[in-house]
C-alpha positions as CSV (number, residue, x, y, z in Angstrom):
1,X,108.9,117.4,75.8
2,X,108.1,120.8,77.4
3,X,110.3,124.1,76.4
4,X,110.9,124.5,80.0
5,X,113.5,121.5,80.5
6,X,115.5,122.8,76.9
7,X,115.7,126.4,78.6
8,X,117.5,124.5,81.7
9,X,120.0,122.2,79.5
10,X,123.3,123.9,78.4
11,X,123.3,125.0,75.0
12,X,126.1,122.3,74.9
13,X,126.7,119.6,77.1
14,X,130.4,119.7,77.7
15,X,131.7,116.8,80.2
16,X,132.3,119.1,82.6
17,X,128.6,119.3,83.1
18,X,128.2,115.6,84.0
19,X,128.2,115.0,87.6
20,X,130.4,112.0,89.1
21,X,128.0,109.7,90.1
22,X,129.6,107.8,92.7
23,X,131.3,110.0,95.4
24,X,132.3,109.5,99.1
25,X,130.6,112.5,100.2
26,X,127.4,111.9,98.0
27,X,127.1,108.4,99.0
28,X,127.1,108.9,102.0
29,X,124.1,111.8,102.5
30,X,122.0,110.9,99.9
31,X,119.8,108.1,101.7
32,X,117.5,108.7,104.7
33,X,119.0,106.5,107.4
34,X,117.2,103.3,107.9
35,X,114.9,103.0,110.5
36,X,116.9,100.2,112.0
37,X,120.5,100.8,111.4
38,X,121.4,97.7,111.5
39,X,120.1,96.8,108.4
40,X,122.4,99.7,106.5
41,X,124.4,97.9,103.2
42,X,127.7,98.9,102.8
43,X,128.0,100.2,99.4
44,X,131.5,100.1,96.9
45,X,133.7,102.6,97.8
46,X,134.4,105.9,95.2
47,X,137.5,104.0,93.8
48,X,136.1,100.3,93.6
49,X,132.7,101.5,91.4
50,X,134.7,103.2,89.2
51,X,137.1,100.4,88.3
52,X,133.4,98.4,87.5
53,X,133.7,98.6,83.7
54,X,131.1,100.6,81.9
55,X,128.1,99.2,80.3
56,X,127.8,99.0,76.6
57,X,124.7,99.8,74.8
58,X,124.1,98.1,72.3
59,X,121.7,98.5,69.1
60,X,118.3,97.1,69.8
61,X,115.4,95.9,67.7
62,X,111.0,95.6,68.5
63,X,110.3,92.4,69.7
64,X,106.6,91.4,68.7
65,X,104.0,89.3,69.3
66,X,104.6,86.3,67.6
67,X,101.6,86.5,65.2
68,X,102.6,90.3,64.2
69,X,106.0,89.4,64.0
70,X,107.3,90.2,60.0
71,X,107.9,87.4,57.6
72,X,111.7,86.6,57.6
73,X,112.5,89.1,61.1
74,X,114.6,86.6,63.0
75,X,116.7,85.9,59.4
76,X,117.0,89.7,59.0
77,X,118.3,90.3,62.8
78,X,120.9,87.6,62.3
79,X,122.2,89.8,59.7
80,X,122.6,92.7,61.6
81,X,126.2,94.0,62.6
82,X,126.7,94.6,66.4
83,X,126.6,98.5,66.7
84,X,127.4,100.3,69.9
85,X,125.3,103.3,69.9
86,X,126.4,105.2,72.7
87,X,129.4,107.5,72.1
88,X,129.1,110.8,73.9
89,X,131.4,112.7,72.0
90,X,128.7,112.5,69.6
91,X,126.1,113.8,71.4
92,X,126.2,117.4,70.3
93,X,122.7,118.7,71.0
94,X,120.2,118.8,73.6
95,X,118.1,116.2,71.3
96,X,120.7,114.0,71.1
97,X,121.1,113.6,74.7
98,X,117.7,113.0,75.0
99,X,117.9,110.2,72.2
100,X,120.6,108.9,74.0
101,X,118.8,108.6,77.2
102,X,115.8,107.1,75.6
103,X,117.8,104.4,74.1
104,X,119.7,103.5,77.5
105,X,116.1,103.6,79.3
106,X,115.2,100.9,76.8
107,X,118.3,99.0,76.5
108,X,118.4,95.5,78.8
109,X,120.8,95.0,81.3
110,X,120.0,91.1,81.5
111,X,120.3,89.0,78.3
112,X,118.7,85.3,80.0
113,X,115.6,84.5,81.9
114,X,114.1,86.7,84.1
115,X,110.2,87.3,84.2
116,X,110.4,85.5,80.8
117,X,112.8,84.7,77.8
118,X,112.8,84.3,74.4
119,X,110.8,81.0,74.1
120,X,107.7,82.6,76.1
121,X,108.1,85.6,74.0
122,X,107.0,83.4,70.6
123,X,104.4,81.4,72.2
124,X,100.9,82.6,72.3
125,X,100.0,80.7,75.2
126,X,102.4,82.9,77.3
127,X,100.6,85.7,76.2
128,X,96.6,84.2,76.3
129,X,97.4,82.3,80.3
130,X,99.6,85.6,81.6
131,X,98.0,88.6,80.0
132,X,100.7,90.3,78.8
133,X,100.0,93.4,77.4
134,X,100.7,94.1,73.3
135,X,100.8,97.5,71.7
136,X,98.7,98.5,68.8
137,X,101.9,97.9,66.6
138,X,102.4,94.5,67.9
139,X,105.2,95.4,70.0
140,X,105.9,93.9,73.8
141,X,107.4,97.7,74.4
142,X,109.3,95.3,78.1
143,X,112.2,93.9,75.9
144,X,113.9,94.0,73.4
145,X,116.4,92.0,71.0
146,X,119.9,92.5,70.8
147,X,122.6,91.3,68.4
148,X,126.0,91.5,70.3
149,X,127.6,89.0,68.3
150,X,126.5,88.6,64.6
151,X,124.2,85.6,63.7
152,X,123.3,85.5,67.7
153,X,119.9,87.3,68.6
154,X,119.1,87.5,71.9
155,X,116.1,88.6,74.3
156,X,117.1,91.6,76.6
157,X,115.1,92.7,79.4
158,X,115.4,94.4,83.2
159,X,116.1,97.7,81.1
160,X,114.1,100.6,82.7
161,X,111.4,99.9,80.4
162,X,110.6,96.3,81.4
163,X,108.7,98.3,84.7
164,X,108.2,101.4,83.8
165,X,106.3,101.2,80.4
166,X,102.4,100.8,80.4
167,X,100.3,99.9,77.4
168,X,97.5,101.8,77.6
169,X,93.7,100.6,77.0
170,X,93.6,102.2,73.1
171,X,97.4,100.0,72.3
172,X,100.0,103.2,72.9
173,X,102.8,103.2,74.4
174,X,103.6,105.3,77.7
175,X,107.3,105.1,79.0
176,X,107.9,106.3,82.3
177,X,104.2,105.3,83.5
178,X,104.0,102.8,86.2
179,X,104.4,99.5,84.2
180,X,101.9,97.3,83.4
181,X,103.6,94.2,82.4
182,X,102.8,91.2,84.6
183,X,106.3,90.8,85.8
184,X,105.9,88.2,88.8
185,X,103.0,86.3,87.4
186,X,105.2,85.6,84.3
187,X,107.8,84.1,86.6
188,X,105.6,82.0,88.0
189,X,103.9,80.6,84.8
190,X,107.8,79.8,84.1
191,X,108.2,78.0,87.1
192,X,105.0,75.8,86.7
193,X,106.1,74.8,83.5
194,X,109.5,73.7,84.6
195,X,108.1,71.5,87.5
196,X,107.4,69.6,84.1
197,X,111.0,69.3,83.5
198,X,112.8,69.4,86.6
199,X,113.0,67.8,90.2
200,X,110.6,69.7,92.5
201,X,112.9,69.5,95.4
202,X,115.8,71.2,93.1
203,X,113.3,74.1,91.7
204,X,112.2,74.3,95.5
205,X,116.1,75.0,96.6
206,X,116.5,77.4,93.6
207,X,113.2,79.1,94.4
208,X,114.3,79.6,98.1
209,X,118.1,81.0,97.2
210,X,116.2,83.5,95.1
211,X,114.3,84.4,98.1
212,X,116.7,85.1,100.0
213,X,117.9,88.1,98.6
214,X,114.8,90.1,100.2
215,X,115.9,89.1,103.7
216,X,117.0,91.7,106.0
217,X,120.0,91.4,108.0
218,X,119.2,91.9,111.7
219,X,115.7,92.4,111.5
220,X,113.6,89.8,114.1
221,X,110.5,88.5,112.4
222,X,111.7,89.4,109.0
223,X,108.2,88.4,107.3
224,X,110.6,87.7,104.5
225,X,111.4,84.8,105.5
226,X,108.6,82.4,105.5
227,X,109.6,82.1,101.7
228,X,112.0,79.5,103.4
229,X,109.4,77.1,104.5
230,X,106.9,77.7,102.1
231,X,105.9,75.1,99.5
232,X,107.3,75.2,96.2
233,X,103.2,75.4,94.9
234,X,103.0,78.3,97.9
235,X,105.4,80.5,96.4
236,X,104.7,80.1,92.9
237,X,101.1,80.6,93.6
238,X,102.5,84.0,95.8
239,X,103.7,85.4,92.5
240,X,100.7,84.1,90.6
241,X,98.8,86.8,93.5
242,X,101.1,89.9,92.3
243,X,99.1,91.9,89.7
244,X,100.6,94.2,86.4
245,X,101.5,97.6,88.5
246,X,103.1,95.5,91.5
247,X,106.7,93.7,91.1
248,X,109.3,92.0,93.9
249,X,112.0,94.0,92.3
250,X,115.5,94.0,93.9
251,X,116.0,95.0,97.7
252,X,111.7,95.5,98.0
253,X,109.9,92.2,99.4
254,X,108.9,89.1,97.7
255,X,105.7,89.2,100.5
256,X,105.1,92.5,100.8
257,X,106.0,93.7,97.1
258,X,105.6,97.6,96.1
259,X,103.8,99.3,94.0
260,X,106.0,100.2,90.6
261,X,105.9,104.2,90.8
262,X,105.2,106.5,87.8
263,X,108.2,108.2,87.2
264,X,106.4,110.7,84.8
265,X,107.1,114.3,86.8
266,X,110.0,112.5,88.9
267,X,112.2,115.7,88.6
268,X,109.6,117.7,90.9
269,X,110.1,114.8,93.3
270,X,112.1,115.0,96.5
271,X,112.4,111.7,97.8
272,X,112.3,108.4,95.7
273,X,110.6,104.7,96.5
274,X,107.8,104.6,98.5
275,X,109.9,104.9,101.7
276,X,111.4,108.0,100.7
277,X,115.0,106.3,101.0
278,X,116.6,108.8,98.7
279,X,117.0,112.0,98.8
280,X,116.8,114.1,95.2
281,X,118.5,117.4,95.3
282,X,119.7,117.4,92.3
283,X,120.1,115.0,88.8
284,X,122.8,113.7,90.5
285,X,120.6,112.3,93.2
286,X,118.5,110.4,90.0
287,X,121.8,108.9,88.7
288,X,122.8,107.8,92.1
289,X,119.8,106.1,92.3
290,X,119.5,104.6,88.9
291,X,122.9,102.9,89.2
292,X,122.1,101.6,93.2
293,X,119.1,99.3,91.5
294,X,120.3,98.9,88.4
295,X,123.9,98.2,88.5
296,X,124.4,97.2,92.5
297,X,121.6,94.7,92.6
298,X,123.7,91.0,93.5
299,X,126.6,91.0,96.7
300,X,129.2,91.3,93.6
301,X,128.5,94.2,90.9
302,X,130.3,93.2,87.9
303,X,129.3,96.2,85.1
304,X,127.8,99.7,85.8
305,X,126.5,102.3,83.8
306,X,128.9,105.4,82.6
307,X,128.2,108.9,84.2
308,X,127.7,110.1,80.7
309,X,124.9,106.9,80.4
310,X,123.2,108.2,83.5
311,X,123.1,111.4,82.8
312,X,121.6,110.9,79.7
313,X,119.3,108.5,81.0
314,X,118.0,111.3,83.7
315,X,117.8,113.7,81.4
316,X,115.4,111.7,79.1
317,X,113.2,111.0,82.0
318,X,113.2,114.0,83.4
319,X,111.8,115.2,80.1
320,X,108.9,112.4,79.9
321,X,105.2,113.7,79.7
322,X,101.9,112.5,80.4
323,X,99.1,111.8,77.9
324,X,96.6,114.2,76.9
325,X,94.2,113.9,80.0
326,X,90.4,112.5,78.5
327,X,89.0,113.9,81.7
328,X,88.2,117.2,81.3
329,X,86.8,119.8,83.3
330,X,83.0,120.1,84.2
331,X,80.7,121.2,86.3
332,X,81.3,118.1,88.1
333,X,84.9,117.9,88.5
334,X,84.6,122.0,90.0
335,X,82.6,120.8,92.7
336,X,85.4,117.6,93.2
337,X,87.8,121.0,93.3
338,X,86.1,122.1,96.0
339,X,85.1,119.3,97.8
340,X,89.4,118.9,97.3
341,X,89.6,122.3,98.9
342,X,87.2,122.2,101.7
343,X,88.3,118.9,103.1
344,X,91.7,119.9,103.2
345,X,93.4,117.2,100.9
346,X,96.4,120.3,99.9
347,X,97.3,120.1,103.3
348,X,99.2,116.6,102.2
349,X,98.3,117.1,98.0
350,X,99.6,120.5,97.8
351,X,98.9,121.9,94.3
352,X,100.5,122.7,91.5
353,X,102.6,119.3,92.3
354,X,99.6,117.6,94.4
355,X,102.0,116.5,97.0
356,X,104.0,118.7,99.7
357,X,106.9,116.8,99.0
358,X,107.4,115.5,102.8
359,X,108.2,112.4,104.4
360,X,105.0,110.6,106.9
361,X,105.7,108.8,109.8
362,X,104.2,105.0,109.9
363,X,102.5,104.0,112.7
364,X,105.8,102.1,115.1
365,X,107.9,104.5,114.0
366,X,109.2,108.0,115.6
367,X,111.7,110.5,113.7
368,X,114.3,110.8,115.6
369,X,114.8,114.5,116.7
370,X,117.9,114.7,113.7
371,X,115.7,113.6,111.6
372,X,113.3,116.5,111.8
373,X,116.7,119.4,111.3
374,X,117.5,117.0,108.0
375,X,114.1,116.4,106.3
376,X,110.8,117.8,106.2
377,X,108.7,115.7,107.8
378,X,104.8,115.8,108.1
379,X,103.3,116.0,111.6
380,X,100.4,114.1,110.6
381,X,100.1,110.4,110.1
382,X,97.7,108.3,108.2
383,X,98.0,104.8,109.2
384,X,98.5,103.0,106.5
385,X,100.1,99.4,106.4
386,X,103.5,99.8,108.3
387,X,105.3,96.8,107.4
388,X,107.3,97.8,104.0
389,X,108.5,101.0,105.9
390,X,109.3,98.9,109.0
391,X,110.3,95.6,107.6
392,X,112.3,95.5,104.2
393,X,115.5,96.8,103.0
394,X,114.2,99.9,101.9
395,X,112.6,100.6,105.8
396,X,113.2,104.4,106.8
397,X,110.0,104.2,108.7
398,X,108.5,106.9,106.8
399,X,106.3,106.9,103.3
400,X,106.5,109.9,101.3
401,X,103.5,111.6,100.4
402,X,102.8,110.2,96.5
403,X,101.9,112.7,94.2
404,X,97.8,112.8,92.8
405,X,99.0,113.9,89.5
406,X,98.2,111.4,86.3
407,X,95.8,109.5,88.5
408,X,93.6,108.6,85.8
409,X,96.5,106.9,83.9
410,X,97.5,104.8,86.5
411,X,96.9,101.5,88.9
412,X,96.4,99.6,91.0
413,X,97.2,102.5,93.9
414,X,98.6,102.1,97.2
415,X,102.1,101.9,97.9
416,X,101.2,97.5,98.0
417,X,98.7,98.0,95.0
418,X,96.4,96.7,97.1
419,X,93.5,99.2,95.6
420,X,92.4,98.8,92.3
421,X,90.4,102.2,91.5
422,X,89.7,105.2,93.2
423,X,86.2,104.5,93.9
424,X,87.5,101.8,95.7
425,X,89.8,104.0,97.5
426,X,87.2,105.9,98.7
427,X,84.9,102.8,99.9
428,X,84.5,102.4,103.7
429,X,84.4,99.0,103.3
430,X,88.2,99.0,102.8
431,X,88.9,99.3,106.3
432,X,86.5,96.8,107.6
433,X,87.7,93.0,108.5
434,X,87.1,90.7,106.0
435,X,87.8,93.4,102.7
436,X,88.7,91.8,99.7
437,X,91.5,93.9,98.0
438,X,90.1,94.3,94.9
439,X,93.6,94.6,93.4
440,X,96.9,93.0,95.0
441,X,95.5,90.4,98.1
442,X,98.9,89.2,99.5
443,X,100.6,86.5,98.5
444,X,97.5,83.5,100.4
445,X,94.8,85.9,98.5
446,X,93.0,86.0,101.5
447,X,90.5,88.7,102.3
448,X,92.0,91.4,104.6
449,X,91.4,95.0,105.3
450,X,93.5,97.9,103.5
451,X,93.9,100.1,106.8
452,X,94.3,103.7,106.4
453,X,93.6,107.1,104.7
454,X,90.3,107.4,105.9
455,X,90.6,110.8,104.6
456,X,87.2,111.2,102.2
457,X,85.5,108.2,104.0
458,X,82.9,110.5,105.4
459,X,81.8,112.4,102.3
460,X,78.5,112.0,100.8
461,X,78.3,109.5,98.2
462,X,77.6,112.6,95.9
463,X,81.0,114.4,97.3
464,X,83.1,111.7,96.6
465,X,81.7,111.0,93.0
466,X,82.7,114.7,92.5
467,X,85.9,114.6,94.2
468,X,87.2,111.4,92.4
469,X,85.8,113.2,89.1
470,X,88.5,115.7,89.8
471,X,91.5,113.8,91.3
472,X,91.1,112.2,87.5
473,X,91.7,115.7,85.9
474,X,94.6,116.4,87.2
């Protein structure tokens, strides 16, 4: 954690210093409109969230691969007393806050079945036929167990670290980092083992319910819903297509399924998702957001997170760091630079932050003239695949320029993942008809072109060795 963020905490974090999460007037300015309005949700009112009773955090313990699991583990956490661990009247210091935070941003909000559960977490097949990553420790860093009631363990998951944690290639762990845990091909090695158990027609109907919850109201030719007539084999072999880095997660697309971002450097961000959808102006903005897709993701929230949670929780990721960078500079990497400087990439990448910060216009879309006085919004377009901005709950009809930095750490890129390196970012062939994706395909893996960015596309193959030498720097 840098010195900087300790200089900008109180000395003491008093609970006057907490902002209320969830009020009329914040609601209702901190999204960029829709792009249809139609579409809009209607969220809680001030009064109804806070009568939502407050999470609990609970005590939670490693869960490991089954063969580095130690002798006698699941005996001991039987043992264990529930313990709440969250009391903020005992959070005195900066560092506790931050401890605080880190344990909420690991702490599950869902004790049952989602991507997995606790039988697929102590079978090595799981493991070998969905490539789940394990830490050097022999840690699954996506869950964790949980004693709530003693002699009862359970798996938790859907905690902020289930998507944003990545094991990286030497067995560390990086929280914040765009996730590599292969969420929705887990879910479907879950389903193909329980057409060995159930009817197919009633997995099919249970399949297609799920579905619906990425449907937008009012939109015609909602490409969401062809999950309705798809197969049951169709749609498990569409999550089967979704690679470690890409997820359906709540309100995105089952079809069209983002990117996870990397919410390392997230406090220098000004809009978050991919679509820009909300607005951060201040911490506030982060805890309005966490609790939207954490604790408002069904028609009926039941439990939400405490301002005092949140703002721990914001605080710890605001303070989260990358790793030290193996790339360092060369003679190579200062001819990327200028390559970088010469073709103009800080007009959109604008050092130190390596993005401006702004909204972009999709291709279908134009800002309407309020939007302009409201948000900054680039002039220049870069015709990129339209259809998540333009057809999904999150569609503002803009993408916000992504930041470069921690490039090297991080994939498959694209706001669809579509790319899987930056060499093949940079490939002409990318645009052509008949492109295989070399990362996410859709959900038919069929070959199709990744329109867009042609930014770089003209450079020497000797420029753009040196420019993606450099973008991996930074």
């Amino acid at each position: 954690m840098k010195l900087a963020l300790l200089a900008l905490l109180p000395l003491s974090i008093q609970a006057a210093d907490i902002p209320r999460t969830w009020t009329a007037s914040a609601v209702a300015a901190f999204e960029v409109p829709l792009a249809k309005p139609i579409t809009a949700p209607v969220y809680l009112s001030e009064a109804a969230y806070y009568q939502l009773p407050e999470r609990s955090i609970f005590k939670t313990y490693p869960v490991y691969h089954p063969s580095r699991e130690p002798a006698g583990y699941m005996d001991w956490l039987k043992q264990q007393e529930p313990q709440i661990v969250f009391n903020p009247a005992n959070l005195q210091t900066e560092a506790d806050w931050l401890r605080a935070g880190e344990q909420i941003f690991n702490s599950p909000i869902s004790f049952g079945p989602v991507f997995f559960g606790a039988a697929e977490l102590r079978d090595p097949a799981f493991y070998e036929q969905t490539r789940m990553p394990v830490a050097a420790d022999g840690t699954i860093p996506f869950a964790r167990w949980v004693v709530r009631r003693k002699g009862e363990v359970e798996l938790g998951s859907m905690g902020c670290n289930t998507c944003h944690t990545r094991v990286m290639p030497d067995g560390s762990i990086l929280p914040g980092a765009q996730g590599n845990n292969p969420n929705d091909r887990q879910g479907a090695w879950m389903l193909r083992r329980a057409v060995k158990f159930a009817p197919p027609a009633e997995l099919l109907k249970r399949v297609r319910t799920f579905a619906q919850q990425f449907e937008v109201p009012g939109l015609a030719n909602d490409p969401n819903r062809a999950a309705q007539s798809m197969s049951l084999e169709a749609l498990i072999a569409a999550g089967e297509a979704i690679p470690p880095g890409v997820t359906a997660r709540a309100h995105t697309s089952m079809l069209l399924p983002p990117q996870i971002p990397d919410i390392i450097g997230v406090r220098e961000r000004r809009f978050l998702d991919h679509t820009g959808l909300v607005r951060q102006q201040s911490i506030g903005d982060l805890m309005r957001y966490t609790t939207l897709v954490q604790d408002m993701i069904g028609p009926t929230p039941r439990v939400r997170y405490s301002d005092a949670q949140l703002y721990a929780l914001s605080l710890y990721i605001y303070s989260l760091q990358p790793p030290p960078n193996p790339n360092q500079p060369t003679p190579l990497t200062a001819r990327g630079q200028a390559v970088f400087q010469r073709a103009r990439c800080g007009s959109c990448h604008t050092p130190p932050l390596y993005t401006s910060n702004k909204l972009m216009p999709v291709d279908g879309f134009t800002p309407p003239a309020a939007h302009r006085a409201r948000f900054d919004i680039a002039s220049t377009r870069v015709g990129t695949d339209p259809r998540y901005a333009l057809q999904s709950r999150k569609a503002t009809g803009y993408y916000k320029v992504p930041s470069l930095k921690g490039l090297w750490y991080r994939g498959p890129l694209e706001h669809h993942g579509s790319v899987a390196t930056l060499e093949d970012w940079f490939n002409p062939a990318r645009l052509k008809e008949g492109y295989t994706p070399t990362a996410y395909k859709g959900p038919d893996g069929r070959a199709a072109s990744v329109p867009g960015h042609e930014f770089g596309m003209k450079l020497s193959l000797a420029d753009r060795e040196a420019l993606i030498a450099f973008l991996r720097t930074l």
